[in-house]
N, C-alpha and C positions, 0 to 999 in steps of 0.2 A: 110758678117757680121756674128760672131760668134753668137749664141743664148745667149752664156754666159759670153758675153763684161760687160754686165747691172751687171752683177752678181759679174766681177773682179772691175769694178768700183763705187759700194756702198761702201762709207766710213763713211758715218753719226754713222754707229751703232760702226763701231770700235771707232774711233776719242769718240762716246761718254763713251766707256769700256773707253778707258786710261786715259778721264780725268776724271771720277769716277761718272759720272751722265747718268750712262745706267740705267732707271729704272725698265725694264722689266725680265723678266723670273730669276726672283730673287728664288731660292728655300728655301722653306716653310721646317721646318727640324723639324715639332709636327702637332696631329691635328688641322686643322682649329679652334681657338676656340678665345676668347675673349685674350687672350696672345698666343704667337707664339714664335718659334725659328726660327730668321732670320738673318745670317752671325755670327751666332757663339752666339747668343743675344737674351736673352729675350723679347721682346717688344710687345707695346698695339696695338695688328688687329681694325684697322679703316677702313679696304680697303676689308672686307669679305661681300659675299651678303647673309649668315648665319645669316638671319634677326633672326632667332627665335633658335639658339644658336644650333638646335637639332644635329650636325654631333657628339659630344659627350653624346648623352642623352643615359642612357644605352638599355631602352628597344628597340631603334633605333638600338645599335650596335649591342645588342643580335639578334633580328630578321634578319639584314644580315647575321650575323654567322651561324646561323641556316638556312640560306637558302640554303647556301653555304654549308653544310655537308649534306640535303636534296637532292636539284637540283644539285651540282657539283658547278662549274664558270661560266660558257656558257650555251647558248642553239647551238651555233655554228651553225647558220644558221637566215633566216630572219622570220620572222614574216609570211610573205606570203606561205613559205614550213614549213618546219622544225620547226622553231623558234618559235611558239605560246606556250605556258607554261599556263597552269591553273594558275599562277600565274597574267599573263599580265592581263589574262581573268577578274579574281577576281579585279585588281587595276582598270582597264578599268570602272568596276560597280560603284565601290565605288568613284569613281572621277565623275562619271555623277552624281552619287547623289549627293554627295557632292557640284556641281557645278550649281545642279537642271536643267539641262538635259536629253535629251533623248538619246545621246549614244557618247560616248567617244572612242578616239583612240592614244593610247601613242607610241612613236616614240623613236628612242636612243637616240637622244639631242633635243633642246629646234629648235637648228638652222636648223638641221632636217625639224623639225614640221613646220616653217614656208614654210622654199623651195619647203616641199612638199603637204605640205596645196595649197598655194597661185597657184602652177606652177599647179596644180590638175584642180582647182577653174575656174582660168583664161582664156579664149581659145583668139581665133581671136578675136569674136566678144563682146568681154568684156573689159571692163577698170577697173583699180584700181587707188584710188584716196587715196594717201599716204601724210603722214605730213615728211615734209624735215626734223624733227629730227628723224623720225623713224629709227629703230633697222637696221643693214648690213644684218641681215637674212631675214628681209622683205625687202629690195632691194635686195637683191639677185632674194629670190622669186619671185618678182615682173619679175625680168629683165630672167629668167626661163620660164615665163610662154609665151604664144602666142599674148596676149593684149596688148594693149594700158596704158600707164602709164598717170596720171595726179597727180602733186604732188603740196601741197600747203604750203602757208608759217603755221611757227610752232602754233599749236594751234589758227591759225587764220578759225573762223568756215566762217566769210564773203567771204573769199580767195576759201573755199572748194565750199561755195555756188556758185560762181561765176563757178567754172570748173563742177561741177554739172549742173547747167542752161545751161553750151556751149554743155554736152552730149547728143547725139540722144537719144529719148526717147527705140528705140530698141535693143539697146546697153545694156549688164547688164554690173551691176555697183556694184563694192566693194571697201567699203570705210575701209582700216588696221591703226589702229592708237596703239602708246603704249598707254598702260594705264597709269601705271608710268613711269614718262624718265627717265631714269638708271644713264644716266651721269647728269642731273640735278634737280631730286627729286619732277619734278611739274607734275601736273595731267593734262591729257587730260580733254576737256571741253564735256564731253562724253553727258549730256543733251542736248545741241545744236547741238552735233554731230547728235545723233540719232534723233531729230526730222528733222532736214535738207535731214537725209538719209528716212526718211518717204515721205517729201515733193518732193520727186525726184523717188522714190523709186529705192534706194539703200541697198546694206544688210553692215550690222558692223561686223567686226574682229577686237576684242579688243585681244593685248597683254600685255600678266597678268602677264610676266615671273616674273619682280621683285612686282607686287601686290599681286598674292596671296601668303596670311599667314601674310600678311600683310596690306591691305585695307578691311575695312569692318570689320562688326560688327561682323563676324565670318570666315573673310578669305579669303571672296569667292570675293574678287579684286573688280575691278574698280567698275562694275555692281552695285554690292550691296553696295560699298561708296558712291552710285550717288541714289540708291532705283530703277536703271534701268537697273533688270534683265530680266522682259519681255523684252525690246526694243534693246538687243543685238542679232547676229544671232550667232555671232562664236566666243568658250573663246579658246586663247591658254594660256600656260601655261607651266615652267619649273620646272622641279626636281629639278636643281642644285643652288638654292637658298632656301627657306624657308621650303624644303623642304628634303635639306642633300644630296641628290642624284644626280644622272645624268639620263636626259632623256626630254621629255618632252610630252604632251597632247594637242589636239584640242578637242573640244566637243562643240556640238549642235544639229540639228536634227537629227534624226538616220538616214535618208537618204541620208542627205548629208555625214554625217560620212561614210555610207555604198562606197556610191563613192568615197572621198578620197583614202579610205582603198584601191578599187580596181585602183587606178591609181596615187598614190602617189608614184614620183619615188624611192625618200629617203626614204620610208617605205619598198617597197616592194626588194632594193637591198642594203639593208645593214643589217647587224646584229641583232638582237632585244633584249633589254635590259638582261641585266645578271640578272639571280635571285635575287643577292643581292641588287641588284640599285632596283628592283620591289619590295623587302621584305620591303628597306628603306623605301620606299613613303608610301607602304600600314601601317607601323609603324610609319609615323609621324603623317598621318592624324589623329590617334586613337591620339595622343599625342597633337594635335593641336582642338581638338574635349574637351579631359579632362583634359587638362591644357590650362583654356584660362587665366589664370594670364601670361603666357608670352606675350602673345597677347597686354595686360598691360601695362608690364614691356618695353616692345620694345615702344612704344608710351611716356612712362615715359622718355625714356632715349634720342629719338627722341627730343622732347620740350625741353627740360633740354639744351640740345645741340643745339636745334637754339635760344633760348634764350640768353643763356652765349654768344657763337659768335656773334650776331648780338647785344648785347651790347656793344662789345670791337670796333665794326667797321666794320666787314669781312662781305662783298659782298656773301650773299650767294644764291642771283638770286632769283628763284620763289620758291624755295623747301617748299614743305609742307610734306613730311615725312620724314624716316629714309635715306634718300640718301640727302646728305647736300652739295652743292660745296661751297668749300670756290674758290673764280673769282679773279685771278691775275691778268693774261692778259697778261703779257712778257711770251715768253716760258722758257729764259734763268732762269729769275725768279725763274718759280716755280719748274722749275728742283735743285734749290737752295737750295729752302724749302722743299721741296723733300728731300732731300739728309738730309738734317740737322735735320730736324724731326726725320727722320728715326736714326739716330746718338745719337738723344737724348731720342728712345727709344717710339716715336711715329709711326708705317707705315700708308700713305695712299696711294693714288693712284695718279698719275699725268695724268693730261687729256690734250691731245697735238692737237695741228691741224693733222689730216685732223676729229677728231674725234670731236671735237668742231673747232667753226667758228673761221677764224684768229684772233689774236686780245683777244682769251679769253680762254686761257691756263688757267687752273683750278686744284688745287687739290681735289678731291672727297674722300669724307669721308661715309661712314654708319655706322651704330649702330644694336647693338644686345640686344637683349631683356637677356643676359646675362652678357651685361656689366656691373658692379657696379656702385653705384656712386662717390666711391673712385679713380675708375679708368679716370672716365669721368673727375672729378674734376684735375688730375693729365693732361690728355690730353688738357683742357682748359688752365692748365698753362702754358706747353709747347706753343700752339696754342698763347698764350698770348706774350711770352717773343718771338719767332721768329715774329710775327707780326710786334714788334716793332721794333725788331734786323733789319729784311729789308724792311724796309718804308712802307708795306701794312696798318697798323693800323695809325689812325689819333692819333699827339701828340708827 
């Protein structure tokens, strides 16, 4: 048997190039921003996790620029030798304060920081108790590390109570839940979560990648949308959403940080963040600190948005923030609307099985606190006239 039989025999991705409903790795030809150049075309970004618009803001751009004439590109080496920069050093601070922690540790992606958080965390004699829609880098991590998996139905806290009860009491126990779900915009039920993990004792890893800069009264994710930032043990958190960059963060107590650090494999043998991706964050924070009218404006344009749609009809599941699916349910469908959105000048994202449950092919939409309401209003007509173009809207 050839290794590479599976590999001559994948046709799904051609068959769907030729009949013009590939909808992936499309490139992006401007920056990230509230309009995009896409196949030659101007059109409205609904499919950016640029909650808070900053990958344009200038004092953002300036501060990578200037990182980059200071540090060079690279540190060209990991975090563990070579690679620590007084830069990391200085974001590392400012992100536990920020977080109101005692010690933080930034990683070069978001999928990083889970892998090598969780595979750190977990040994033989440990379990982790995961919700089935959780994030691919928390299964990964999970499936990484040495323990025992327990995983419960989605935001069901009965479900978790129940695999908690059947755990030995000798056994540690980590319960990783998203904070916000990325592909369906609804929050974990993080007060029941945490008192459940009290009545068991179990510790929490909340992940914040698409909450913070966006939940909470100032940012700081799920914790503080809930007023339960004593009752969490562990925040993660990524750069490449609300905060323009690329990389990501765990933080909580400095001792457990202190062990990550020395035993996280993704940390310690991969690269660690280029200056500019560190200048980024350390410059948005300061921008997300003294402009909290975008903070605002992204909530403005969230509501605005599930309002409009869930007037016209559109299924948009449980979303309570800026990540809205509108829920088809045919694949063929939404690859339809898909394609013809984008045609008429709207992108978002098309969410396929294995990535949601069969049966509930979705296109996922978010919002930036630098959309207009001209824009929004222009994307609702669109969203309006395809609804009824192929039978998802009633009427």
């Amino acid at each position: 048997m050839d290794l590479f039989s599976k590999c001559e025999n994948y046709h799904e991705v051609k068959q769907a190039k030729e009949q013009g409903y590939y909808p992936y790795f499309l490139p992006v030809c401007s920056a990230q921003d509230s309009e995009v150049i896409i196949e030659g075309r101007r059109v409205l970004m609904l499919g950016s996790n640029n909650y808070l618009g900053l990958t344009t803001h200038p004092q953002v751009k300036r501060a990578a620029i200037q990182a980059v004439e200071q540090y060079g590109t690279s540190s060209c080496g990991s975090r563990f030798l070579n690679g620590t920069m007084e830069l990391h050093l200085e974001l590392e601070e400012r992100l536990a304060h920020f977080l109101k922690r005692e010690a933080a540790l930034c990683f070069s992606t978001g999928f990083q920081t889970n892998l090598g958080t969780i595979s750190a965390l977990v040994g033989k004699n440990d379990v982790v108790f995961s919700d089935k829609w959780d994030h691919a880098s928390i299964i990964d991590g999970i499936r990484l590390s040495l323990g025992k998996t327990k995983r419960f139905r989605h935001n069901d806290v009965e479900d978790l109570r129940r695999a908690l009860r059947d755990c030995p009491d000798e056994l540690g126990k980590l319960i990783v839940v998203d904070g916000l779900f990325s592909m369906e915009g609804d929050i974990c039920p993080l007060a029941e979560i945490t008192q459940a993990a009290r009545e068991y004792g179990a510790r929490v890893m909340v992940d914040d990648a698409h909450a913070l800069g966006v939940l909470g009264a100032h940012g700081r994710g799920t914790a503080e949308h809930f007023g339960l930032e004593d009752q969490v043990d562990l925040i993660m958190g990524t750069f490449s959403k609300s905060f323009a960059s690329l990389g990501g963060v765990i933080a909580g107590p400095a001792s457990v940080i202190s062990y990550i650090q020395h035993h996280a494999r993704s940390l310690i043998f991969s690269a660690s963040m280029p200056p500019s991706a560190v200048a980024t964050v350390l410059a948005a924070l300061k921008v997300i600190k003294n402009e909290p009218e975008r903070h605002e404006r992204l909530w403005h344009n969230a509501h605005k948005m599930q309002a409009g749609l869930q007037a016209m009809g559109y299924d948009t599941g449980a979303s309570q923030t800026p990540v809205i699916p509108l829920v088809i349910g045919d694949m063929f469908l939404a690859l339809t609307m898909w394609r013809e959105l984008l045609e008429n000048g709207v992108y978002v994202n098309v969410i396929l099985p294995p990535a949601v449950p069969q049966g509930r092919a979705l296109l996922r939409t978010s919002y930036m606190a630098t959309h207009t309401d001209e824009q929004l209003d222009f994307a609702l007509e669109i969203f309006h006239k395809m609804g009824h173009k192929h039978g998802v809207l009633p009427g």
